[in-house]
N, CA, C and O of each residue as an XYZ file, in Angstrom:
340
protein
N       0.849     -1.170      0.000
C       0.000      0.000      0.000
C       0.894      1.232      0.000
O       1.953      1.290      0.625
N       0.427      2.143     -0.694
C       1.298      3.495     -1.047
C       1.140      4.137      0.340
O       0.137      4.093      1.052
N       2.379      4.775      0.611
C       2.237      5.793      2.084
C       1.292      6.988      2.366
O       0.988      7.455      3.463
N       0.748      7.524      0.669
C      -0.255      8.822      0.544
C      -1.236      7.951      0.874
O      -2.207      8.708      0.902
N      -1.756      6.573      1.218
C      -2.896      6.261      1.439
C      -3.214      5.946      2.906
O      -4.211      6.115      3.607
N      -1.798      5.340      3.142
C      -2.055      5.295      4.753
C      -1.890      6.399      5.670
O      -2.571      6.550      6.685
N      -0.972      7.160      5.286
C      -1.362      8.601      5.893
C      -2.207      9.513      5.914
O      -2.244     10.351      6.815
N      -3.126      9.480      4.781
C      -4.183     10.253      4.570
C      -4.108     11.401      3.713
O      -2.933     11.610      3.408
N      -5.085     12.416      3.092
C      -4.861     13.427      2.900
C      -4.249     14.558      3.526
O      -4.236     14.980      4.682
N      -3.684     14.979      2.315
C      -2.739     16.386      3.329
C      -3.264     17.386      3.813
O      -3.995     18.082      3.108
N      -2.996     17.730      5.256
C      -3.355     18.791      5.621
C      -4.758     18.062      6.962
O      -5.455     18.818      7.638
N      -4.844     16.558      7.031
C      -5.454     16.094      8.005
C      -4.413     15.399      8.465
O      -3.415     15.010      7.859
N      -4.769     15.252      9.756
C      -4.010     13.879     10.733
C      -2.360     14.053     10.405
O      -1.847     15.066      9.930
N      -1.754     12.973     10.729
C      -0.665     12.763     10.996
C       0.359     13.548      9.710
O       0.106     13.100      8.592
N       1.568     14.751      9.746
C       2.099     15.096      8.775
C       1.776     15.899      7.698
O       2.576     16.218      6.818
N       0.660     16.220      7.752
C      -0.140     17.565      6.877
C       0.356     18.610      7.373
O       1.037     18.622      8.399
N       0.024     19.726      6.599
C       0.378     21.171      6.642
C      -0.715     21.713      7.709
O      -0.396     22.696      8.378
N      -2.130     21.057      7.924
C      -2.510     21.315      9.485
C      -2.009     20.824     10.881
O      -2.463     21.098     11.992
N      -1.109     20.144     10.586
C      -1.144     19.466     11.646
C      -0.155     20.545     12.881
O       0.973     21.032     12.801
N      -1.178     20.591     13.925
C      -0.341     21.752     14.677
C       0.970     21.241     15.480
O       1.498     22.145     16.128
N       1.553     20.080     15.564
C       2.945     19.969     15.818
C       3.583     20.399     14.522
O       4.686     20.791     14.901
N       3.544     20.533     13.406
C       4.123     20.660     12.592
C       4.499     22.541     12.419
O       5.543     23.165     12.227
N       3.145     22.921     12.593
C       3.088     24.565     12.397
C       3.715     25.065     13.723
O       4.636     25.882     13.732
N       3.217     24.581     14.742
C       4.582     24.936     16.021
C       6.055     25.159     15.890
O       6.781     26.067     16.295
N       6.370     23.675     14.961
C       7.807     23.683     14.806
C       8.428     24.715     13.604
O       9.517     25.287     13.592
N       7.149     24.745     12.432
C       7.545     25.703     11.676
C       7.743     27.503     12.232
O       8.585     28.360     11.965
N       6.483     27.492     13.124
C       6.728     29.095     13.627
C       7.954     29.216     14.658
O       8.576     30.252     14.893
N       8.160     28.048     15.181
C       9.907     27.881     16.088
C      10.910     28.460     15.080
O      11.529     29.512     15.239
N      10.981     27.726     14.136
C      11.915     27.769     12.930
C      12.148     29.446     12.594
O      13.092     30.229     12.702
N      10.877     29.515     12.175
C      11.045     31.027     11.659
C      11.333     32.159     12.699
O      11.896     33.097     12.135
N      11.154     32.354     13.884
C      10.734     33.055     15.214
C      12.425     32.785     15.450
O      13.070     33.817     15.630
N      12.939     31.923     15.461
C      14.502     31.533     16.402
C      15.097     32.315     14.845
O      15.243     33.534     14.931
N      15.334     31.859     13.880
C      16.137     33.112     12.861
C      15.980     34.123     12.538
O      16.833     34.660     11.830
N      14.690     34.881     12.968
C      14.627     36.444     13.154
C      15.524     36.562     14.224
O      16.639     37.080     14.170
N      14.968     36.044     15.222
C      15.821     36.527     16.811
C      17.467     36.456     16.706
O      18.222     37.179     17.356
N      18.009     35.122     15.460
C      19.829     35.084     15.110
C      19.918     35.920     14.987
O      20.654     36.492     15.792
N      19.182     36.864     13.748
C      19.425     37.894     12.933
C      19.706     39.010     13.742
O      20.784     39.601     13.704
N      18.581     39.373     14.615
C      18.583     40.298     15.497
C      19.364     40.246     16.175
O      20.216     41.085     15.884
N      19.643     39.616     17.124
C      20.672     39.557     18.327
C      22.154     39.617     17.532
O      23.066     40.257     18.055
N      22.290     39.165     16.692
C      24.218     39.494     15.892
C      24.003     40.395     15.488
O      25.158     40.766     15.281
N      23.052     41.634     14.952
C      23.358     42.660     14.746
C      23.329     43.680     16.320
O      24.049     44.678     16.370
N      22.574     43.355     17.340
C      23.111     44.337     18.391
C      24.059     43.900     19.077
O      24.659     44.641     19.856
N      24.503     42.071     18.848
C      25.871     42.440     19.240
C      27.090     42.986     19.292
O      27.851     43.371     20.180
N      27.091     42.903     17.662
C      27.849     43.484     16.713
C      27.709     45.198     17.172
O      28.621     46.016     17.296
N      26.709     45.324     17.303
C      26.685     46.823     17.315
C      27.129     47.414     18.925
O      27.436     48.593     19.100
N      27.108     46.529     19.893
C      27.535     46.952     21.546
C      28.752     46.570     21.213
O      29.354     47.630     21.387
N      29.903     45.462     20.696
C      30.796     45.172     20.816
C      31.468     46.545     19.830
O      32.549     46.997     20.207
N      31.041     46.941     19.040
C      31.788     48.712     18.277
C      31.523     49.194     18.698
O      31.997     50.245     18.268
N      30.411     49.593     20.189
C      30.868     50.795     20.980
C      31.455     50.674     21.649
O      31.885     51.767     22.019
N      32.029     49.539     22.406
C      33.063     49.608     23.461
C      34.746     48.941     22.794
O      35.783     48.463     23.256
N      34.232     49.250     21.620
C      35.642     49.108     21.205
C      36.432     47.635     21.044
O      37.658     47.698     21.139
N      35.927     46.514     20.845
C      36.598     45.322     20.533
C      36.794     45.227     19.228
O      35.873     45.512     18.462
N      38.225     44.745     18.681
C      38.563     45.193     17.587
C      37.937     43.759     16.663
O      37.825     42.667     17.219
N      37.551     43.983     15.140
C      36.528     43.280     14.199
C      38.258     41.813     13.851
O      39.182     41.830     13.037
N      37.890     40.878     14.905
C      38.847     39.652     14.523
C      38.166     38.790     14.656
O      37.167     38.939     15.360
N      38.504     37.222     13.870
C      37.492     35.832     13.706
C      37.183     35.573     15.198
O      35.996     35.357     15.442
N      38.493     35.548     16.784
C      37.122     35.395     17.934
C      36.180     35.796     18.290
O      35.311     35.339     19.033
N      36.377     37.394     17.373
C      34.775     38.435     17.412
C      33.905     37.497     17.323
O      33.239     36.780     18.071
N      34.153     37.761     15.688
C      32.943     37.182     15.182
C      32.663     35.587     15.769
O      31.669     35.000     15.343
N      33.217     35.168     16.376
C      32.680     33.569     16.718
C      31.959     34.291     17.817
O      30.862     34.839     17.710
N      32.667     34.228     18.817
C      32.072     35.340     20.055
C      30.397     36.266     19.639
O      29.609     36.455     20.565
N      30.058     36.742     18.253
C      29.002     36.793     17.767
C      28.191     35.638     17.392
O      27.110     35.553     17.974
N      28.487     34.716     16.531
C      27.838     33.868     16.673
C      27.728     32.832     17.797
O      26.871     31.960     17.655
N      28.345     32.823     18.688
C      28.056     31.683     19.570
C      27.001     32.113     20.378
O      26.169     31.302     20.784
N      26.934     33.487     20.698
C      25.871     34.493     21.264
C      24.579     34.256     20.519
O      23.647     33.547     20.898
N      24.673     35.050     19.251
C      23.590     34.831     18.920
C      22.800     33.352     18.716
O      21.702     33.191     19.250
N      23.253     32.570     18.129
C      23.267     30.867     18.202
C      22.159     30.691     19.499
O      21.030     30.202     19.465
N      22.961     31.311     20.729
C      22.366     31.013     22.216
C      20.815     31.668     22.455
O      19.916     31.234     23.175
N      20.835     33.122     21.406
C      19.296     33.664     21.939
C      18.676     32.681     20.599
O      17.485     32.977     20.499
N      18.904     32.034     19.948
C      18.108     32.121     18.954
C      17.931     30.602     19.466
O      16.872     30.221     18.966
N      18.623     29.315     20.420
C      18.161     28.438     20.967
C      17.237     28.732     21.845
O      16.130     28.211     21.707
N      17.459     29.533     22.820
C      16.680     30.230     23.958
C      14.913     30.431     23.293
O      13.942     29.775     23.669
N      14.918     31.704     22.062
C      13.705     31.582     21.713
C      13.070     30.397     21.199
O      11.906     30.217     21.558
N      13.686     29.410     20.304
C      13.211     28.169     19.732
C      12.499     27.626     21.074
O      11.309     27.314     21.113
N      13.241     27.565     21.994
C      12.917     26.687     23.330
C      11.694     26.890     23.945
O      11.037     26.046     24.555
N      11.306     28.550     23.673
C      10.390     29.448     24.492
C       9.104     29.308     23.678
O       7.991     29.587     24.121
N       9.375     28.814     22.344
C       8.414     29.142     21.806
C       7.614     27.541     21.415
O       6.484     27.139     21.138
N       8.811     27.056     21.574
C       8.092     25.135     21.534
C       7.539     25.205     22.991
O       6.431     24.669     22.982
N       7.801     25.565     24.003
C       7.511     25.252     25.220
C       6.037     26.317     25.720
O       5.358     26.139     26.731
N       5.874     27.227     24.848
C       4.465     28.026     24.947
C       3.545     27.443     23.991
O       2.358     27.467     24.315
N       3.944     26.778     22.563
C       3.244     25.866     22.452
C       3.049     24.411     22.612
O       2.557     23.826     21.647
N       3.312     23.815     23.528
C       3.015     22.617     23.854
C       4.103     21.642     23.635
O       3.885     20.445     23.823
N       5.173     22.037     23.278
C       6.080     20.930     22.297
C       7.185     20.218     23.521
O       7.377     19.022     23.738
N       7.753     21.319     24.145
C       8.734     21.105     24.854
C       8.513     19.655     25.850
O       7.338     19.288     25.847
N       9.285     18.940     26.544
C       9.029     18.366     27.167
C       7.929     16.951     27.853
O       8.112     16.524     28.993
């Protein structure tokens, strides 16, 4: 038996585009790479006012930061909708 039959139509039950574990994880997805985006640019932007000079531990030092808010929101936002745990 073909798998489109035992799973059903899309967008019911298990693996559809309704299915709200799925749209949770998608609005995680999208919600945690705004927040990358965001957070490396004000890091970037506090670390040039106090003067740390633009070298690759910067920038790791930027991404490992941002990396961290953008786990943080994923986490916050599976865990306000139902996912976490």
């Amino acid at each position: 038996m073909h798998l489109s039959v035992r799973v059903g139509k899309p967008g019911r039950g298990r693996g559809g585009s309704a299915d709200p574990r799925y749209n949770a994880r998608m609005l995680s997805l999208v919600i945690s790479t705004i927040a990358f985006f965001v957070a490396a640019y004000f890091i970037k932007r506090y670390l040039d006012e106090i003067g740390v000079p633009k070298t690759a531990v910067r920038g790791l030092v930027v991404f490992v930061l941002a990396l961290a808010v953008a786990y943080g929101v994923a986490f916050t936002v599976d865990w306000a909708m139902g996912l976490a745990g």
